[in-house]
N, C-alpha and C positions, 0 to 999 in steps of 0.2 A: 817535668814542669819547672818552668825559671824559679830564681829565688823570690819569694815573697816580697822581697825590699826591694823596691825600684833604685834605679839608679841614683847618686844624689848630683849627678851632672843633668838628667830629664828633669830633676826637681827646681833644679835652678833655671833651666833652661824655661819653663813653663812661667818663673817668676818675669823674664822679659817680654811677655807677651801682652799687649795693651787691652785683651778680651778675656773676657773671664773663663778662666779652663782650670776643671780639676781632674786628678789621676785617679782612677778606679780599677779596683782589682775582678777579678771573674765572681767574687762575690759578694760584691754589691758593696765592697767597701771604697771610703774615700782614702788617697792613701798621700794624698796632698790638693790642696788647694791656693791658685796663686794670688798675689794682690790685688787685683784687679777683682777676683770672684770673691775674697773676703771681704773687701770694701763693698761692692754690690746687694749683695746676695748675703751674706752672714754679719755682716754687723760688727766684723770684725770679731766673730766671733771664732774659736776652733771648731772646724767641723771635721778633721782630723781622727776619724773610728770610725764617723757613725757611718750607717748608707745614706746610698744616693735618693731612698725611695723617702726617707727620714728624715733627711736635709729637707729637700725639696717640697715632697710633695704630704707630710706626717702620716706617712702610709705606715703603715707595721708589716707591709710584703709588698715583695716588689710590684711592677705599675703592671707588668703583665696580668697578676693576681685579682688587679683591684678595676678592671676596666681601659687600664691606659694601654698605647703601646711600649714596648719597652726596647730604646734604645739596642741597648744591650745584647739582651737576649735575640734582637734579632741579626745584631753583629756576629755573635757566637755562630749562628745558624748559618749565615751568608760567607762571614771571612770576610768583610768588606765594612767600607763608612757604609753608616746609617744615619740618615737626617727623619726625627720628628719634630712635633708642635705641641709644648705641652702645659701645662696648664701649671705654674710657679708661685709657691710661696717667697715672697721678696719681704725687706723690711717696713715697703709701702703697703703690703697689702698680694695678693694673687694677682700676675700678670703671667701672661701668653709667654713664651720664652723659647725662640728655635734652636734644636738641641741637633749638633754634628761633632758625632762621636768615631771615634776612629781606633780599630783596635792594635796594640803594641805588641810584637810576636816576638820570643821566646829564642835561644840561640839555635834551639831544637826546632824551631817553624812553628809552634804553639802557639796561642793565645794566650798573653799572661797579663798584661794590662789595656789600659781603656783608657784614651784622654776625649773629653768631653766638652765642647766652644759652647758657651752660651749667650744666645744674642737676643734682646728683648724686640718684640715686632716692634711695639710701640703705639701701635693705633688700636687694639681692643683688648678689654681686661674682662678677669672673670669675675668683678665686682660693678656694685654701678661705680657710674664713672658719668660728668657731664658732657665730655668731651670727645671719649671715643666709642667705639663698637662695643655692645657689651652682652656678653652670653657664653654660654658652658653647654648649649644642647649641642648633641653630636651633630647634627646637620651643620649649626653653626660653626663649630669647630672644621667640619671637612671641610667650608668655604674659605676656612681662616691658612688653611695647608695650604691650599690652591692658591690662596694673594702673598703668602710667604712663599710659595716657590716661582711663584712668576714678578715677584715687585724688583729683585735688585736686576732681571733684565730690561730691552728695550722691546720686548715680543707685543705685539698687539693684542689689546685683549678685549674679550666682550663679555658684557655681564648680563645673565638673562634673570629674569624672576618677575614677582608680578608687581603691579601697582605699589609703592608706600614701603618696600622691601629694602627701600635705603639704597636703593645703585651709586647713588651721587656720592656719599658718604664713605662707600665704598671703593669707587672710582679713588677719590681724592686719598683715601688709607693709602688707597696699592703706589699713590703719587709719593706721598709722606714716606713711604718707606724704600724710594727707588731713589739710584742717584742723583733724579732732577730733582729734590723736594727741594732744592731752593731757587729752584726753577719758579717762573709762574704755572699753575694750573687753573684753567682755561674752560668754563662749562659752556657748550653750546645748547641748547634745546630745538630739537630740530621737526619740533609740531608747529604747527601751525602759519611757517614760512612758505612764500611762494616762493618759485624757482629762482628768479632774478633777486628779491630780498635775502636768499638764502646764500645764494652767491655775492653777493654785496656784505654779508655780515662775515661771509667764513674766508673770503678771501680779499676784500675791502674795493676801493672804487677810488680812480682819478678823477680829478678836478671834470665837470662837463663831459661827464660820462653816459649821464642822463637826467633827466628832468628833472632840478633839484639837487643834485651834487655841484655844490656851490666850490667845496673842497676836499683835495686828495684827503681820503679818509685810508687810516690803518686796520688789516681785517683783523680777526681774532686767532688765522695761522700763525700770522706776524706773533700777535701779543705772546701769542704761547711759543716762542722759539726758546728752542732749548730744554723748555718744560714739559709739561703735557694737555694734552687738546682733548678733551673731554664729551662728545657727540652722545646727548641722551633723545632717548623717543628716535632710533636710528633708523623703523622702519617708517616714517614720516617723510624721509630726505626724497626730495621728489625726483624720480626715476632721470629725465633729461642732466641734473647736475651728479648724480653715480659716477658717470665716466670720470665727470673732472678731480670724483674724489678720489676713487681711482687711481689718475693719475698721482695726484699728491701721494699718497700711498706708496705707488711704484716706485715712483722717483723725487720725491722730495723736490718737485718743484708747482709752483702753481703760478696764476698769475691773474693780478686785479682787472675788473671791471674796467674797460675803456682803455687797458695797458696794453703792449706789443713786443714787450720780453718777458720772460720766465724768471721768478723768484726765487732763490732756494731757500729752504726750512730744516729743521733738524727740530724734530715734535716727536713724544712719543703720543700714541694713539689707544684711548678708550673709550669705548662705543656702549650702548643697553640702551634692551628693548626688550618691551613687554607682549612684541607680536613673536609667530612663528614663522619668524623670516621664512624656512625653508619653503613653508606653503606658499609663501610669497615670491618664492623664486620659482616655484613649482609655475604657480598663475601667470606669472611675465611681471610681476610691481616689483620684483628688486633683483638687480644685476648678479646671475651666477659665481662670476669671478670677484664680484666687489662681495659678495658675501665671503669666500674662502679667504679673500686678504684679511677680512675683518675678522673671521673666527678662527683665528690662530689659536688660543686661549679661552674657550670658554669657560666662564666659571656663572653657576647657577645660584640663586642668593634664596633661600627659601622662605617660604610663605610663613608667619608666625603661627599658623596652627599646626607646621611641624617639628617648632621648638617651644612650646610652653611650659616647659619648666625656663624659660627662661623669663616669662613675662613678669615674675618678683624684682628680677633686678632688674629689668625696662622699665619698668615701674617706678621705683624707685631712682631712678637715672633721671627718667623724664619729666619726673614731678619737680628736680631738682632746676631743671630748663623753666617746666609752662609755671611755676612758685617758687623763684629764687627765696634764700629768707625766710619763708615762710613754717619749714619744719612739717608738712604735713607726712601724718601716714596711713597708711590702708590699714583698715578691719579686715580683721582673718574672712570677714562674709563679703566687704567687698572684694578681695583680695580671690577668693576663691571665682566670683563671678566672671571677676577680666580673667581667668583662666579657663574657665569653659566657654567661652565664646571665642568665635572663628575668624573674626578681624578680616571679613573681604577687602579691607584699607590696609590690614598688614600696620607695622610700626608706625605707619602714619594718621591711620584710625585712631590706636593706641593712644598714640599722642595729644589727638586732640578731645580723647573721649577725659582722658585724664585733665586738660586744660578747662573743659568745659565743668568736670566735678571741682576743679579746685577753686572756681567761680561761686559754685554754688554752696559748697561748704563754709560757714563760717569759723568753726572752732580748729582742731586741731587733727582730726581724724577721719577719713575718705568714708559713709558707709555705702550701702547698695541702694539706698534711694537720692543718692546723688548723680549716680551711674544712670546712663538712658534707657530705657525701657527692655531695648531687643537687649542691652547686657545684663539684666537682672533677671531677664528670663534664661538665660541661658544655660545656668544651672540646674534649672528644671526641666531639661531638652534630655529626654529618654537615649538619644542617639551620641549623647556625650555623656562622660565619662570622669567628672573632676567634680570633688568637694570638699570640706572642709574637714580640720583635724578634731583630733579629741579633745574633748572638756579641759584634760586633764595638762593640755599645752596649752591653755590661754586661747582656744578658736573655738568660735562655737560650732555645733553639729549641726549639721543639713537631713532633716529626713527627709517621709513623702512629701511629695506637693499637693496642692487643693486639690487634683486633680483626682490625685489616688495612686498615681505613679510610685515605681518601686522604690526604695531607697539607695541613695548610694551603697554602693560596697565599700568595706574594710580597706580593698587595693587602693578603693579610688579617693578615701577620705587620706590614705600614707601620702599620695601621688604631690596632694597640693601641701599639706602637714609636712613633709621632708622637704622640700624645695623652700617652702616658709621659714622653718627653722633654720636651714643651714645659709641663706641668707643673712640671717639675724644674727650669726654667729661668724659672718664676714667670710666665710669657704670653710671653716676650721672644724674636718669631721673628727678633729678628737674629742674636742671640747663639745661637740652637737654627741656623740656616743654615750659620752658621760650625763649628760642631761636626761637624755633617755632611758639611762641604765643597761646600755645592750655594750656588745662589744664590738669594736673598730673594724670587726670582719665581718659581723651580723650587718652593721652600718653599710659596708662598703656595697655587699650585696642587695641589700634594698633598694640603695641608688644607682647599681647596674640595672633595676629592674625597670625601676619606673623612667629609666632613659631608652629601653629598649622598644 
């Protein structure tokens, strides 16, 4: 095994690096950190002993132990760089943080240290946030690896998921964190165009071109050169203009309405849709080959009833958009209701179901008769599984309903009761541990559970 003390030429060396990297030993310790990751990430504080799992994330064991992946441990395993996506305590708050870590061998060929780059996505936290993406359920998370490993290329990409799931929001993330982001980005909407209008807006029209082009108009290829071109509602694009997109695709060149030379462009391309293209290629409505060019990258965006521990902090994010100023908050009982209900509108349900309650509330606090009807029954839907916490944490209890139905379970009143608390508490599971009186391993496992 090399000597414990890293070199002090690696330590200097690490201090020229303009991104934030610190030196880890095989256990778990930091064994330097450079200026860049003290100024960031500590505060300027020593983080010099502790671990990484302690620094970062107030784990008392490492992230493998507690739900995460761990770096590390899976370098150990490989002998190679390891890139995750992990969930950071910073001085602003918890933020997303891409971790490529690379292991330092030994003059024996061993493994004896670990330098670690840390680079903030930037466009979603695991706190509310008005501005960007924001959630901690695992699904959301896998979405969030997939736009971090496809954003600093040019790869085409397409986002599937259902109605109100945010494609746009996410298109524009995966733009903000790729080289173009000071590029323009460019959203087309590719419903309800006819063929000839849809070719006139994506790739624009000379003067007397047709009936009505008074003047050479610029399309939206043009606008977005350099940046990225944006095509949502993709299987709408009516089959006769495919080819020409196609083309652009292929080769980077298109050309306007009523024109007789070829354009070139430099666009990168994201495309979603809420059809099943395949079956649509199956049927003969969308081009074979313009599908494979398009589905370089899929990435799927999931529906909010498969991440509802996240709907606390959407919640709270959203209410901060539809009532700037205004300070409102949810009752543990409305609070539990938007968590049992299924949101066939997805985050954009959400959003307006919350806009419509902060209408109707006068005072300062969201309750379940502000919420519309199908969400106030939903809690008392036998087929769902979410309720409210103990007496003894400030939420009130949900039993039977009129009906005679069973009561919720103990699991199901933890489910909506931890995701409430540790919201409140800003991510901080030490500080949520201690309030409950359990300990930070008891904690950690609950919230494995009720994610699984």
């Amino acid at each position: 095994m090399a000597d414990k003390q890293p070199l002090p030429e690696l330590i200097s060396y690490l201090d020229t690096l303009p991104d934030p990297h610190i030196l880890c030993d095989r256990d778990y310790r930091i064994l330097a950190a450079n200026r860049a990751y003290r100024h960031e990430y500590a505060a300027d504080r020593d983080v010099v002993g502790r671990t990484c799992f302690d620094v970062s994330h107030r784990y008392a064991a490492p992230c493998d132990q507690a739900g995460e992946a761990c770096p590390l441990k899976q370098s150990l395993a490989s002998g190679q760089r390891e890139k995750v996506l992990h969930l950071h305590h910073t001085p602003e708050g918890e933020a997303y943080i891409n971790i490529e870590l690379a292991p330092i061998r030994g003059a024996e060929g061993e493994i004896a240290y670990f330098i670690e780059k840390m680079e903030p996505l930037g466009v979603s936290h695991g706190l509310p946030d008005a501005r960007a993406l924001v959630g901690r359920a695992p699904a959301f998370r896998r979405m969030l690896e997939l736009m971090a490993r496809v954003a600093p290329s040019d790869a085409t990409v397409m986002l599937q998921g259902e109605s109100g799931t945010g494609k746009e929001l996410v298109a524009k993330a995966i733009h903000d964190a790729s080289r173009r982001s000071e590029r323009p980005f460019v959203a087309v909407d590719c419903s309800g165009l006819t063929e000839t209008l849809f070719e006139s807006e994506l790739f624009g029209h000379e003067k007397g071109s047709f009936t009505g082009a008074s003047a050479r108009r610029i399309g939206l290829v043009e606008s977005a050169a350099g940046g990225t071109l944006f095509l949502d509602e993709l299987g709408d694009i009516p089959l006769g203009m495919q080819v020409k997109l196609l083309r652009l695709i292929e080769t980077g060149t298109f050309r306007r309405v009523g024109a007789s030379e070829f354009l070139k462009t430099d666009i990168r391309l994201i495309s979603a849709t809420h059809r099943h293209l395949r079956a649509m290629v199956n049927d003969g409505r969308f081009r074979q080959d313009l599908y494979y060019r398009l589905n370089t990258f899929p990435i799927c965006l999931p529906p909010l009833r498969e991440r509802r521990s996240d709907v606390p902090l959407l919640a709270e994010a959203l209410i901060e958009r539809v009532a700037p100023g205004r300070a409102l908050k949810l009752s543990p009982a409305a609070l539990a209701c938007l968590q049992a209900y299924d949101y066939p509108g997805n985050v954009r349900e959400l959003r307006n179901v919350l806009e419509r309650a902060s209408l109707l509330c006068d005072g300062g606090t969201i309750k379940p008769e502000h919420l519309p009807a199908e969400v106030q029954e939903a809690i008392h839907d036998s087929g769902e599984k979410v309720g409210a916490s103990f007496a003894t944490m400030g939420m009130a209890p949900i039993g039977a309903n009129a009906s005679g139905s069973s009561p919720l379970t103990l699991s199901d009143m933890e489910h909506v009761a931890l995701s409430a608390r540790l919201t409140a508490h800003h991510g901080n599971r030490k500080a949520l541990a201690a309030e409950l009186g359990i300990s930070e391993r008891t904690l950690y496992r609950k919230l494995r559970q009720i994610r699984q």
